[in-house]
Structure formats: structure tokens, C-alpha cells
DRENLUM-645339 format. One record per residue (C-alpha): x, y, z; residue number from 1. Coordinates in steps of 0.5 Angstrom, whole numbers, plus 500, padded with zeros to 3 digits. Example, Ala and Ser with C-alpha at 12.3 -4.5 7.8 and 13.67 -1.06 7.14 Angstrom:
REM residues 2
   px   py   pz  seq
  525  491  516    1
  527  498  514    2
This chain:
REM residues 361
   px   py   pz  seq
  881  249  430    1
  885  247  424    2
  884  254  422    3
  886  258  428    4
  893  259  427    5
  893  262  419    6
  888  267  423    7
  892  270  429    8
  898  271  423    9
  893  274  418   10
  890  279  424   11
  897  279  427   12
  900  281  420   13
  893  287  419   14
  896  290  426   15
  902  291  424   16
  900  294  417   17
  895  299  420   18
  900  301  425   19
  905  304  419   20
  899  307  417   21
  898  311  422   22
  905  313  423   23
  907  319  420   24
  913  320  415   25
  916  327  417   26
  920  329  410   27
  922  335  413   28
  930  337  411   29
  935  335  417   30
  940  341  419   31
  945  340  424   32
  942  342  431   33
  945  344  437   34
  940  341  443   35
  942  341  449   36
  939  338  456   37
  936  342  462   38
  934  340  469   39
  931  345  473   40
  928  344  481   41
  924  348  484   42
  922  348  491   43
  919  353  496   44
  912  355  498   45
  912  361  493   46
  912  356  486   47
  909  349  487   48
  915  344  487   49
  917  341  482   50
  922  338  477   51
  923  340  471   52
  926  338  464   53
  928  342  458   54
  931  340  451   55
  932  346  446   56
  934  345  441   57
  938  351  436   58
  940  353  429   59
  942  360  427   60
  935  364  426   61
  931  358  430   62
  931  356  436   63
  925  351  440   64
  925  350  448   65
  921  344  450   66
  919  343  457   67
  916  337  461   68
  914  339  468   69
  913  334  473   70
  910  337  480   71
  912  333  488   72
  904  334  489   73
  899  329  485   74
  894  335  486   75
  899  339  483   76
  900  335  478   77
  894  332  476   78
  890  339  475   79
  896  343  472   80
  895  342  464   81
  902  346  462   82
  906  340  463   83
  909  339  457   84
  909  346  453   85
  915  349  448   86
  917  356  445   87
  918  356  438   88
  922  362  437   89
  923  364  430   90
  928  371  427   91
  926  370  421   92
  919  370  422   93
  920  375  428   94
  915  371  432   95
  915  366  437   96
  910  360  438   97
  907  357  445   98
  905  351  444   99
  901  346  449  100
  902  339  447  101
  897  337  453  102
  891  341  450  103
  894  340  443  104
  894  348  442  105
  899  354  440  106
  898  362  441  107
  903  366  436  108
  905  373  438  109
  911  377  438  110
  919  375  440  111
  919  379  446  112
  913  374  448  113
  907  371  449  114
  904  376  456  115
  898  370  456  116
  898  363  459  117
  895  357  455  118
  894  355  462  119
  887  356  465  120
  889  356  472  121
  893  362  470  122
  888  365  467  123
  884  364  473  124
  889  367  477  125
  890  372  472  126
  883  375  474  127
  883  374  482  128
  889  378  482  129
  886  383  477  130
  879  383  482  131
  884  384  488  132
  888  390  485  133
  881  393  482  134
  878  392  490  135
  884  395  493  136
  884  402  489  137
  881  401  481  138
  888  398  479  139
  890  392  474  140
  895  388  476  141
  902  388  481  142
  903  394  483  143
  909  394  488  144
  908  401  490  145
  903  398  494  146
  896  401  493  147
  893  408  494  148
  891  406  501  149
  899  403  503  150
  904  406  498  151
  911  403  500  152
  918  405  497  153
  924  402  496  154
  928  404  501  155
  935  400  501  156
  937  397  494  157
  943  393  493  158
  946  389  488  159
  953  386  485  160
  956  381  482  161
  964  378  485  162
  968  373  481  163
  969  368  486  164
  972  361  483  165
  975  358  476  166
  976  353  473  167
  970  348  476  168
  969  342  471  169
  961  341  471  170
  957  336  467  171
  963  335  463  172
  964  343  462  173
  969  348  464  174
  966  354  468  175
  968  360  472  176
  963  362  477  177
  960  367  481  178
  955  370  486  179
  950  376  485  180
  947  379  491  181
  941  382  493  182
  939  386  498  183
  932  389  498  184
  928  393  503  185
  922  397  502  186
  918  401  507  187
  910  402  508  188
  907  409  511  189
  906  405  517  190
  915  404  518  191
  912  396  516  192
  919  393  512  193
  919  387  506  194
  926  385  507  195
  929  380  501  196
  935  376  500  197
  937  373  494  198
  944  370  491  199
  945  368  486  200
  951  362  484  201
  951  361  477  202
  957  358  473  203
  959  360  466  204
  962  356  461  205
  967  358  455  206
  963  356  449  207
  969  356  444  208
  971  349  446  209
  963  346  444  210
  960  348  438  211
  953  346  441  212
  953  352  446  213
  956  357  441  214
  951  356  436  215
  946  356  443  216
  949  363  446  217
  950  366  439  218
  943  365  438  219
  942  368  446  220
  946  373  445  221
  942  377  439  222
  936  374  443  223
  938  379  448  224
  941  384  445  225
  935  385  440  226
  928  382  444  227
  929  382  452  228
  935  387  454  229
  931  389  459  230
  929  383  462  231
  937  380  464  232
  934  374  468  233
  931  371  462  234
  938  369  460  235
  939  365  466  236
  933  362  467  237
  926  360  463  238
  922  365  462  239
  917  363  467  240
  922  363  473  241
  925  369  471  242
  918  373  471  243
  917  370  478  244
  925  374  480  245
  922  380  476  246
  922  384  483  247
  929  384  484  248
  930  390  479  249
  927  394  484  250
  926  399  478  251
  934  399  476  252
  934  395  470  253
  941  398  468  254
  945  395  475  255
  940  388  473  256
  947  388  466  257
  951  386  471  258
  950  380  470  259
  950  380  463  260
  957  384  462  261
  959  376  465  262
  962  372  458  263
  960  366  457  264
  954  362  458  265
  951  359  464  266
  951  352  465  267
  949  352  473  268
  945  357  477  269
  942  356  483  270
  938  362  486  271
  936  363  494  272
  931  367  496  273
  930  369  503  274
  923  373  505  275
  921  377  512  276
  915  380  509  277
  911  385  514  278
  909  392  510  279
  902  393  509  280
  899  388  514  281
  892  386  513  282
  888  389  519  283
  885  384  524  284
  878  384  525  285
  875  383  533  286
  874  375  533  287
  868  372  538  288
  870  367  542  289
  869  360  539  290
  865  356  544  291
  864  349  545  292
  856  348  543  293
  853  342  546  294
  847  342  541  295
  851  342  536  296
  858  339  537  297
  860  336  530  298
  860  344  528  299
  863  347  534  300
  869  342  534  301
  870  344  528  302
  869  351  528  303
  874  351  535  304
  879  347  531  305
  879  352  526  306
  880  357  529  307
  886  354  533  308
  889  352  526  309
  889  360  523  310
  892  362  530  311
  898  358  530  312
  898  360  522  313
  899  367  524  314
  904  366  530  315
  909  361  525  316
  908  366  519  317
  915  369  519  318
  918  362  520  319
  913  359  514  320
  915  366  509  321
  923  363  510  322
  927  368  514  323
  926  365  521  324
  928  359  520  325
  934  360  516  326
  930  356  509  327
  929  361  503  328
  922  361  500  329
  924  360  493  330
  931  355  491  331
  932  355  484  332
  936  350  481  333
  938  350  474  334
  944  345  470  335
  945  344  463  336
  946  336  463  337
  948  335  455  338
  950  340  449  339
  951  336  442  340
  950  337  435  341
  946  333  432  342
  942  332  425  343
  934  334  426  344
  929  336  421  345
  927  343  420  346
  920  340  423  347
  922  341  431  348
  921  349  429  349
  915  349  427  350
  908  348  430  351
  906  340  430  352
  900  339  425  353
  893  340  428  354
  894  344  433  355
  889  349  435  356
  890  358  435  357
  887  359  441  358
  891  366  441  359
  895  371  436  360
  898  378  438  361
């Protein structure tokens, strides 16, 4: 016993030596960083519900946006593998980076983007849209013309931008607000109508008065400017919730820049979107019956429930797609929380060692 006490100090002092082992020296130079801090909720049956917290992190030609993503449905959230993932965007390699700390895996193309997901759910839902789109004329892809059998055209397009406040201080910073409207309306060759109402109240900061957000918007500028012009909503929004937008064009992406003739850079958005959709309908195929067996009571019940169940669906459709009951089908809520200037090694753009190239463009 008299030897138990040295022991747990020497296995004590082993622990500590092999944990600073272990660790690693990062000796990369430190350079001053503009990091800024994003929280974003999503909500609506047409994305998972979710929030989402982001810390980017910029220099002049670099720029590095982590995400961690943490879903409301445990399902969601214990199947989900894109749960803390980052763009490494680089200028002066003119390329940009998807990493996925989960899977320890990166794919590497140009700056416009990467058009494949890591994820290998999305990969799935990548096929069955494309197995859908072959089954409905030989198409790949989202067609929002409709298909070969159901074309529908845009048939009402509306879109502006209205300065609406000045002077609001949110989150510590000084921003002006105002509010994009669409209206869109598409029509099937049936009469059938979609109708889409989407706001968008976004809060713009003079970036003068906080060297974190110029360096943040210089970069965003060029960004722009050079990679995705055409795509205006990826400067409001991630890349993810700006793709799911994208129908907002509507093929007129020259009165999409009016939201970005608006200076400064946005420090709250809040987008609402609003569905009736009917064009196309899925034609209803004559249904039985389902009648109570007494030979197999389990199994009718079932069936006789099921069937209860999908009619209610049908009936409460408009309410559930959003416009019925007054509640938009997708809310996007996105805020910068902190902007500073802080030293960070040159590390924080790059792809942590070990990762594995799943994929090069």
C-alpha cells in the first residue's frame, strides 16, 4: 500500500505527457482576420427546422465560413452527416473548398461552387429527382417549365425593393432597412395556378464605422462581382438557403440586382414565403372501398385508418403547403451577432490534415 500514492502520481504525470503528445503545434502565421458570427433559423415543412450557427472568418484574398447545424427532429439530426461543414474560398488559388468535418472529407472545385453535396442523403435525393424527371418525359433535373405532359409558364412576375426605415441599431450595429416583395404566378395548361408570396426585410449596415465587416464586404463585393452575379440571393443568404430561393428569379435575373444596388452589408434577413400551389395535379386513381374484414381484423383496421388519414391529408393540403392558414411555408431568419478583428493562423483557410478528396471539379 505504501507504494500506491507515488504510482497514481507517476501514471498521473504519464497522462499529462501523453495528452501534450498528442496535441498539435499549429505554427502556421497569424494574420489579422475579420470573423463575424451568424445565427440563422430555419422553419417550415419545406426544409427541416433547424438552427444554424456560422462563424466566417476573412482576409483579402481568403475567406472561410463554418457551419454547425443543429435540427429540432432528433431523426433529422441523428441521420443528417452535414452537420458541421465549411467553405474554404480562395482567390488566389481560384478555387473554393467543401469540407465535412463529420465525414473528415473535402471536395475541391472552382469558386462558383461546388454542384455535388458530401452528404449522402442528398446524393439519394439527387437520384430520385433525377429518376422522377426521366419518368416524367426523359429530362434530368427541375424543370419549372413543368414536363412534356404539363408545361406551365410564368404568368404574373412582380418584384421590388422599398426603403422603408433608417437608423435601427441591431446587434450593436447601425442599419437602414428594407423590404423585396415578390409576387409570382404560374399557370399549367389546364388553367391550374402556383401562387408564390415571398418578403424579404433585410437590414443594411454602413460598413465604414467596423473594419470587420469592410474586409467581410470587400471580399463579398469581388466575390460577387466576379463569381456569382448571377445568382443575387447568395449574398443574403448561405449558399444552401439561397439555392432553395432560386425560383424567385423566375428567368429575370437582371430585376433579381436590385437587391444588390442596396450599399452596405446585410446584418438581418428575414425571408417569408407564402404557397398555393395547384398546377399539375396528380391524377386520382378510383380507389375501393376499405371495408372491415372479420378474418383479418388487424390488417383492415389498418388499412381503413390509412386510408382515413390520406383523406384528411388531401382535404388539409392548402392549409399544410401554408397560404390557407395565414403561416408561410418557409421563414428564414438570419442575423450577424459579432463582427471583430482578430489574429488567426493562415491555417483556418486551409483543409485540415488527413482529410480525404472525395471529389475534384
Amino acid at each position: 500500500m505504501k507504494y500506491s500514492k507515488p504510482l497514481f502520481a507517476l501514471s498521473g504525470v504519464a497522462l499529462f505527457l501523453s495528452g501534450c503528445a498528442s496535441q498539435v503545434v499549429d505554427n502556421t502565421p497569424i494574420v489579422d482576420t475579420s470573423v463575424l458570427q451568424y445565427n440563422t433559423r430555419i422553419g417550415g415543412y419545406m426544409m427541416p427546422d433547424a438552427n444554424v450557427k456560422e462563424v466566417r472568418y476573412t482576409v483579402a484574398d481568403k475567406s472561410t465560413t463554418e457551419v454547425q447545424t443543429e435540427y429540432d427532429s432528433w431523426v433529422v439530426d441523428a441521420i443528417a452527416i452535414e452537420k458541421h461543414v465549411a467553405d474554404i474560398a480562395r482567390f488566389d488559388k481560384n478555387l473554393l473548398w467543401s469540407v465535412n468535418y463529420e465525414t473528415e472529407e473535402f471536395a475541391e472545385c472552382g469558386l462558383s461552387g461546388c454542384t455535388g453535396s458530401l452528404s449522402p442523403l442528398e446524393k439519394l435525393r439527387e437520384e430520385q429527382k433525377e429518376g422522377k424527371a426521366q419518368d416524367d418525359g426523359g429530362e434530368e433535373g427541375y424543370n419549372p417549365n413543368g414536363t412534356e405532359s404539363c408545361e406551365v409558364k410564368v404568368k404574373k412576375y412582380d418584384f421590388h425593393v422599398t426603403p422603408e426605415a433608417r437608423q435601427r441599431e441591431i446587434n450593436g450595429f447601425v442599419a437602414d432597412q428594407y423590404v423585396a416583395k415578390w409576387e409570382l404566378v404560374s399557370e399549367d395548361d389546364q388553367g391550374n395556378l402556383d401562387q408564390h408570396v415571398v418578403t424579404m426585410d433585410f437590414w443594411m449596415a454602413n460598413v465604414s464605422s467596423n473594419q470587420a465587416l469592410q474586409v467581410a464586404h470587400n471580399f463579398d463585393r469581388k466575390y460577387y462581382n466576379e463569381v456569382i452575379a448571377s445568382a443575387p440571393l447568395d449574398a443574403f443568404l448561405d449558399h444552401n438557403a439561397a439555392t432553395a430561393m432560386e425560383f424567385l428569379s423566375a428567368g429575370k435575373p437582371e430585376e433579381m440586382k436590385k437587391l444588390t444596388s442596396v450599399d452596405g452589408e446585410p446584418i438581418s434577413v428575414k425571408i417569408e414565403w407564402y404557397v398555393d400551389a395547384n398546377t399539375c395535379p396528380t391524377p386520382k386513381s378510383e380507389e375501393e372501398s376499405t371495408k372491415f374484414d372479420v378474418k383479418d381484423p388487424v390488417n383492415s383496421l389498418k388499412s381503413m385508418a390509412g386510408d382515413f388519414l390520406s383523406n384528411t391529408a388531401e382535404k388539409g393540403a392548402k392549409t399544410w403547403m401554408g397560404m390557407e392558414d395565414g403561416k408561410p411555408a418557409l421563414t428564414i431568419i438570419r442575423e450577424v451577432k459579432a463582427a471583430k478583428m482578430t489574429g488567426e493562423h493562415t491555417s483556418r483557410f486551409e483543409v485540415p490534415k488527413g482529410f480525404k478528396l472525395i471529389d475534384r471539379k
